[in-house]
N, C-alpha and C positions, 0 to 999 in steps of 0.2 A: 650856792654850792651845797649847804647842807640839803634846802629841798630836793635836789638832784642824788642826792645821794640817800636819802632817809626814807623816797618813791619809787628810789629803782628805774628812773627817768628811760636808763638805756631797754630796760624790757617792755616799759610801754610804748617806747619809739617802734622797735621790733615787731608787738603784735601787729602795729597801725599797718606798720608795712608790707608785712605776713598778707593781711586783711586784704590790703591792694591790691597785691599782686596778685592771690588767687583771684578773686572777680575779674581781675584783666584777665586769667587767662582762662577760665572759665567762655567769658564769651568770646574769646579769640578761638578757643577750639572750635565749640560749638557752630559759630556761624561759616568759618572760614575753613576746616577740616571736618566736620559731620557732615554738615547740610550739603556740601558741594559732593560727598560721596553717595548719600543716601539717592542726590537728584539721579546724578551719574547714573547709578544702579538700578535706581527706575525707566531711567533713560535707556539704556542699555537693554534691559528686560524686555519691554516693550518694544522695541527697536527686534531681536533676537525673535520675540513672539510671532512678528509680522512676518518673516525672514523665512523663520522656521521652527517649527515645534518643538523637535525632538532637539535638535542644537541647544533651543533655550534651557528644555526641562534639563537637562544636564549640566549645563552650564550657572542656572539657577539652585538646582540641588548641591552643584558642588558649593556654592558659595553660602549657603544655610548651612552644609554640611559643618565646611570649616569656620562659619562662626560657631556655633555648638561646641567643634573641639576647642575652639578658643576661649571660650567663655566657660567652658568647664575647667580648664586649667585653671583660669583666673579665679576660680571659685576656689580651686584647692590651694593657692597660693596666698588667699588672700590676708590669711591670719599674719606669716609672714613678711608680707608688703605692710601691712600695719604696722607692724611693729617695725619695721623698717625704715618706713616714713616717720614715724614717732622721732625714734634714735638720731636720724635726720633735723627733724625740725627741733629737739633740744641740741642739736652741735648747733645749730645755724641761732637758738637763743642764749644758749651762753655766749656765744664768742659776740654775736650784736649788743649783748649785755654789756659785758666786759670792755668792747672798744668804745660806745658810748658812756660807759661810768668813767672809765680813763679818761678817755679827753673833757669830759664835764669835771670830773673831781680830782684827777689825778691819782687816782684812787692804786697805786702801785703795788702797793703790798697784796694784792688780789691778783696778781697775774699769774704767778706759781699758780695755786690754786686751780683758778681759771685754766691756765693749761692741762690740768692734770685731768679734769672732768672733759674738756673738750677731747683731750685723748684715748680715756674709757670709751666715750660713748663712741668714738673714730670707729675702733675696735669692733665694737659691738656692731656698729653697720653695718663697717666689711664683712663681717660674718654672716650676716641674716643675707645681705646680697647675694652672694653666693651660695648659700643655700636656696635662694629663692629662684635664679636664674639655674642652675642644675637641674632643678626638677621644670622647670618652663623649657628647658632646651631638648629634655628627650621626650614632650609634647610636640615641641617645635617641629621633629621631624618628621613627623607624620602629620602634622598637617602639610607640612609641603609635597611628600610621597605624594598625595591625596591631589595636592592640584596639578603635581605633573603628570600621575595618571589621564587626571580631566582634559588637559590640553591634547594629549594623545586622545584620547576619546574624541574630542572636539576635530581634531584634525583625519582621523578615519573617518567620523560621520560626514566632514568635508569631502574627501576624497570618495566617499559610496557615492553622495548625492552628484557628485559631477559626474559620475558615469554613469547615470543614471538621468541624465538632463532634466534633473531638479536644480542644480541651484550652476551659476556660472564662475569661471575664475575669479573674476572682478568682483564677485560677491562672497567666496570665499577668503579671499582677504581682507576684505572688509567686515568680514564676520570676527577671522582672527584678529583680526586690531582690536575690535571693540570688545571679545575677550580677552586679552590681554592687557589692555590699559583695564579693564574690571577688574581683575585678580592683584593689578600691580596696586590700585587705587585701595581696596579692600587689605591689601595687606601692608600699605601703610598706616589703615585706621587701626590694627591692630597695637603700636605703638602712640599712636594719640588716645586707645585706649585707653593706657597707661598712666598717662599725663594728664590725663582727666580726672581718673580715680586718688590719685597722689594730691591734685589741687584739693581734690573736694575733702 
């Protein structure tokens, strides 16, 4: 008992854990949410290229376009995300502290304490959160302005090229499928963004 309590037993359990878990999710995102959009998009592109020019160039620039605004946002937030995830990962070390020194030491007289700091830093999350997500949401809307433009775009240039007996029904919805599962695919990476930079 005393080694457990004189090593701080519960926060080297903690880091190990910490340690795991990112790596798990690390290559969880990567292989199974990156790679399967990146293909996607190349797929898609390629596919769109054959198809038709002017479809893809639009379709392709909108989706450069709104990575760009999304990665600039993420760029201005990012201080705040830090320090967020910080605040974060000290609530989640005290309290793993705390419950592993209790049940190894019985260590009671630290749980006042312990509560009191896991409640500052509560606090302090909330806040950064909300500061952070305020300024990412009136980003937010404009990237989506931006791709519901595009799909109007995409569905005029549809509607030219069929009167035009360039491209067939049966081919224009098969165009729209595959922009739209692209845009949907694309702005779910936008959230596994997230989750990637948080692990790392």
């Amino acid at each position: 008992l005393a080694y457990h309590h004189g090593t701080n037993a519960g926060q080297h359990m903690s880091l190990v854990q910490d340690g795991v878990g990112r790596v798990k999710d690390i290559v969880w995102l990567l292989f199974f949410e990156v790679l399967p959009v990146a293909v996607q998009t190349l797929v898609v592109a390629v596919t769109l290229l054959v198809m038709n020019a002017s479809i893809a160039g639009l379709v392709i620039t909108a989706v450069a376009v709104a990575w760009l605004v999304l990665l600039t946002v993420k760029r201005r937030t990012r201080d705040i995300r830090a320090q967020r995830m910080e605040r974060r990962r000290e609530w989640s070390r005290i309290f793993s502290e705390f419950v592993t020194n209790v049940m190894t030491v019985l260590a009671f007289n630290g749980e006042r304490g312990a509560a009191t700091k896991v409640s500052a830093v509560g606090k302090e999350f909330r806040q950064l959160t909300l500061q952070e997500f305020s300024a990412y949401d009136r980003w937010q809307m404009g990237r989506n302005s931006l791709i519901n433009l595009v799909r109007v775009g995409v569905i005029t240039l549809c509607a030219w090229f069929v009167f035009q007996h360039v491209l067939s029904i049966g081919e224009i919805v098969f165009i729209s499928m595959l922009v739209e599962r692209l845009f949907s695919a694309n702005f779910q990476l936008s959230g596994t963004y997230d989750r990637l930079v948080e692990t790392v």
